[in-house]
C-alpha positions as CSV (number, residue, x, y, z in Angstrom):
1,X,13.2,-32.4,-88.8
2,X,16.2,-30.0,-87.1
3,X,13.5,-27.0,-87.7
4,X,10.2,-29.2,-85.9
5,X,12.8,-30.0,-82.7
6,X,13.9,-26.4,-82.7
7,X,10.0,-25.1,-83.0
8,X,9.1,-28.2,-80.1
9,X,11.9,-26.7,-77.9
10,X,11.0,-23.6,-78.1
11,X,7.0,-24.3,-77.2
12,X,8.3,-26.4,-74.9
13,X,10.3,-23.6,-72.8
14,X,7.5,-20.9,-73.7
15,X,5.0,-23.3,-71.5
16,X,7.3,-24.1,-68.6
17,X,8.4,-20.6,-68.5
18,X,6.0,-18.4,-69.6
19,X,3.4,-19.6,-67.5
20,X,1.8,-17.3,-65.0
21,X,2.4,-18.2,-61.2
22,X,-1.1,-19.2,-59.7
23,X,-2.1,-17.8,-57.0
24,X,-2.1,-18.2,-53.7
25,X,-0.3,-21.5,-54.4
26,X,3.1,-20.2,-56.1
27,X,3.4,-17.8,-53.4
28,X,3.4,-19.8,-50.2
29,X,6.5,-19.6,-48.8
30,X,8.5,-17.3,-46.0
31,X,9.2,-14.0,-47.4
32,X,11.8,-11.3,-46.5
33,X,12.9,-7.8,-47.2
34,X,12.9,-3.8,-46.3
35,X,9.7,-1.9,-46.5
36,X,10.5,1.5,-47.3
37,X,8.1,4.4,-45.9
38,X,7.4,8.0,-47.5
39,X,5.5,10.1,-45.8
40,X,3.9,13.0,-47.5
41,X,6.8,16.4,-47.7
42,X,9.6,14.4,-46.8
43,X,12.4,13.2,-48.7
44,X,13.8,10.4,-46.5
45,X,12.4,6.7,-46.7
46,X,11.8,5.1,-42.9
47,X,13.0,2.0,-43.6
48,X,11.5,-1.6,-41.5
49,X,12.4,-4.9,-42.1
50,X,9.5,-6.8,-43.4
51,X,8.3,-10.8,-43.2
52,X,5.5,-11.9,-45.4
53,X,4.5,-15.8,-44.4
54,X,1.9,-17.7,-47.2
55,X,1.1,-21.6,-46.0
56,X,-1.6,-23.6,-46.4
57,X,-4.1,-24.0,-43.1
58,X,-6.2,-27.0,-42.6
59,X,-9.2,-25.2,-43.5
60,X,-9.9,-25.9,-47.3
61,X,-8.5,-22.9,-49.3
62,X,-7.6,-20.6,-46.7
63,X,-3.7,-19.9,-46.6
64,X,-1.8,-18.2,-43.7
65,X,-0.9,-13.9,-44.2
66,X,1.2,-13.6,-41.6
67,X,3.0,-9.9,-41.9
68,X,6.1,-9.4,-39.4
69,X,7.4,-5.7,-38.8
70,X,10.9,-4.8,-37.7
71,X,14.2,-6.6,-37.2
72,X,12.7,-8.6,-34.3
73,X,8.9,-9.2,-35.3
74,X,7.8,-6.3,-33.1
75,X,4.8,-6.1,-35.1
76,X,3.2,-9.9,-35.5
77,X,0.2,-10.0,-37.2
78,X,-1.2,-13.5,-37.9
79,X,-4.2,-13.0,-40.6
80,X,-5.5,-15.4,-42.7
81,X,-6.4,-15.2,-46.5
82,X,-10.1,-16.5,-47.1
83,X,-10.8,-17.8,-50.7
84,X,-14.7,-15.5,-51.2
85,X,-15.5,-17.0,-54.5
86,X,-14.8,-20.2,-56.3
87,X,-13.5,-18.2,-59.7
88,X,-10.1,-17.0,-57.4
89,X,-11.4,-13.6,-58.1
90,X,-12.7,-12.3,-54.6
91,X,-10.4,-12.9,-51.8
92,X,-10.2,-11.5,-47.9
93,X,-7.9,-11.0,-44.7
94,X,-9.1,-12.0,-42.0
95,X,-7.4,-10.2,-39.2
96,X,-8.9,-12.6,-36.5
97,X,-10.2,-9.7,-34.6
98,X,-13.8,-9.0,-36.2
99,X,-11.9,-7.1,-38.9
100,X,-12.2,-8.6,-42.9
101,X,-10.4,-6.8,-45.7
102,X,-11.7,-7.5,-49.0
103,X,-9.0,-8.3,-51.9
104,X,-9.5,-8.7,-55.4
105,X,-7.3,-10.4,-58.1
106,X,-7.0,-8.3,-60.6
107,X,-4.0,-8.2,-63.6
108,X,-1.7,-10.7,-61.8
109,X,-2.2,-8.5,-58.7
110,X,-3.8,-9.4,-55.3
111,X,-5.4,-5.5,-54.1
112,X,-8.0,-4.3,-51.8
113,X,-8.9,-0.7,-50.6
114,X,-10.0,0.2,-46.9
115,X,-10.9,2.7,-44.1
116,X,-10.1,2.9,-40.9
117,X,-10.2,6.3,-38.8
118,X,-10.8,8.8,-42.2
119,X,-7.7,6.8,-44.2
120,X,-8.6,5.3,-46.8
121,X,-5.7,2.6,-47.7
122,X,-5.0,0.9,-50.8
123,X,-2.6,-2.3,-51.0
124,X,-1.3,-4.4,-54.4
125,X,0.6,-7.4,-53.8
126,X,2.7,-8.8,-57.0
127,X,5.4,-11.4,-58.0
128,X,7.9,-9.7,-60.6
129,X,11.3,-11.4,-61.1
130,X,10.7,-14.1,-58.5
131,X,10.3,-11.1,-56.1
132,X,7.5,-10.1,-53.7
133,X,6.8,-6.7,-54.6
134,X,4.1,-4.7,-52.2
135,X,2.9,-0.9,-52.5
136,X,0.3,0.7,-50.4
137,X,-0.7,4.1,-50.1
138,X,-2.7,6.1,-47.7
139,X,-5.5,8.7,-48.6
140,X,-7.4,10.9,-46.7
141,X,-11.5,9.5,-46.9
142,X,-12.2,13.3,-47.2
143,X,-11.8,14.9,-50.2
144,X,-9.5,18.2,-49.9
145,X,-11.2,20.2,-52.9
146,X,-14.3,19.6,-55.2
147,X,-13.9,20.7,-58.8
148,X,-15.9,20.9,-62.2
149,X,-19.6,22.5,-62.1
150,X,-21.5,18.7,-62.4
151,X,-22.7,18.8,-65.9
152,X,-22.5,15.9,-67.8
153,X,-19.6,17.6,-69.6
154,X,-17.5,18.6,-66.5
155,X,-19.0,16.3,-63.7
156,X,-17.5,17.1,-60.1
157,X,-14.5,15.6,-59.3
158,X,-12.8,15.2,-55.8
159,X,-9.8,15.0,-54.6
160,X,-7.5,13.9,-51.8
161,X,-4.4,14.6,-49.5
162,X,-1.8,11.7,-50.0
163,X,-0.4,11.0,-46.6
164,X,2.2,8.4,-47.7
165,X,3.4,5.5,-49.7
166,X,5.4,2.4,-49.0
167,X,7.3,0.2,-50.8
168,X,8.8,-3.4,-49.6
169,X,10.5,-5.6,-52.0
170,X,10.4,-9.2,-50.8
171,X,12.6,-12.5,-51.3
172,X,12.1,-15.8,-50.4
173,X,14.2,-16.5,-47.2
């Protein structure tokens, strides 16, 4: 008897605790923390503060992405996260100005890649530890070098300049 509570208690905690947050419900909420900037050859981080706000809107499935830069919300940007497929898989931002960014769920992850003005940007948005943790990068569109001779055994392969990569590490204010 002892040994079935013991086994109950622990299936008990492994389901409450274990389970996965789901997305975008479990992340709603105002966020806060530093982004931290490294551009390409230097060693030093430019550091912003960061806001991430998740709500529900009125519109069925579509959640607020509103992303605040610096200490005073210098940089406001009010997007809005559009559900693109009734499996939770395909996502986008909707930046309200004619601009959509495709997202993707993928491994507990919310990422998308995009171009604007020959920079190709690529953004992952995760919850580890209770914590909102974000990472983008930015690559040049245009690959600096071309390698391998394009035979099936070595096909060509490009590749490109990193410009830089930032890292923000989010709580819930």
């Amino acid at each position: 008897m002892k040994r079935n509570l013991l086994l109950l208690s622990f299936f008990i905690q492994a389901a409450i605790f274990g389970q996965s947050a789901v997305f975008p419900r479990d992340w709603a909420g105002n966020w806060k923390g530093q982004l931290h900037w490294y551009k390409t050859g230097v060693d030093t981080a430019q550091k912003v503060t960061m806001k991430l706000r998740i709500h529900p809107t009125d519109s069925a499935g579509c959640y607020t992405w509103q992303l605040i830069y610096g200490a005073g919300g210098e940089d406001n940007r009010p997007y809005i996260l559009i559900p693109k497929d009734s499996a939770g898989v395909h996502w986008a931002v909707d930046e309200k100005n004619g601009i959509v960014l495709d997202q993707y769920w993928v491994g507990n992850k919310l990422s998308g890649a995009f171009t604007v003005m020959n920079v190709t940007l690529f953004n992952t948005y995760w919850i580890e530890n209770g914590k909102m943790m974000i990472e983008f990068y930015s690559i040049g569109s245009k690959p600096i070098s071309t390698t391998g001779d394009g035979t099936d055994e070595i096909p060509k392969v490009d590749s490109y300049r990193l410009g830089s990569y930032q890292r923000a590490v989010l709580i819930r204010e």
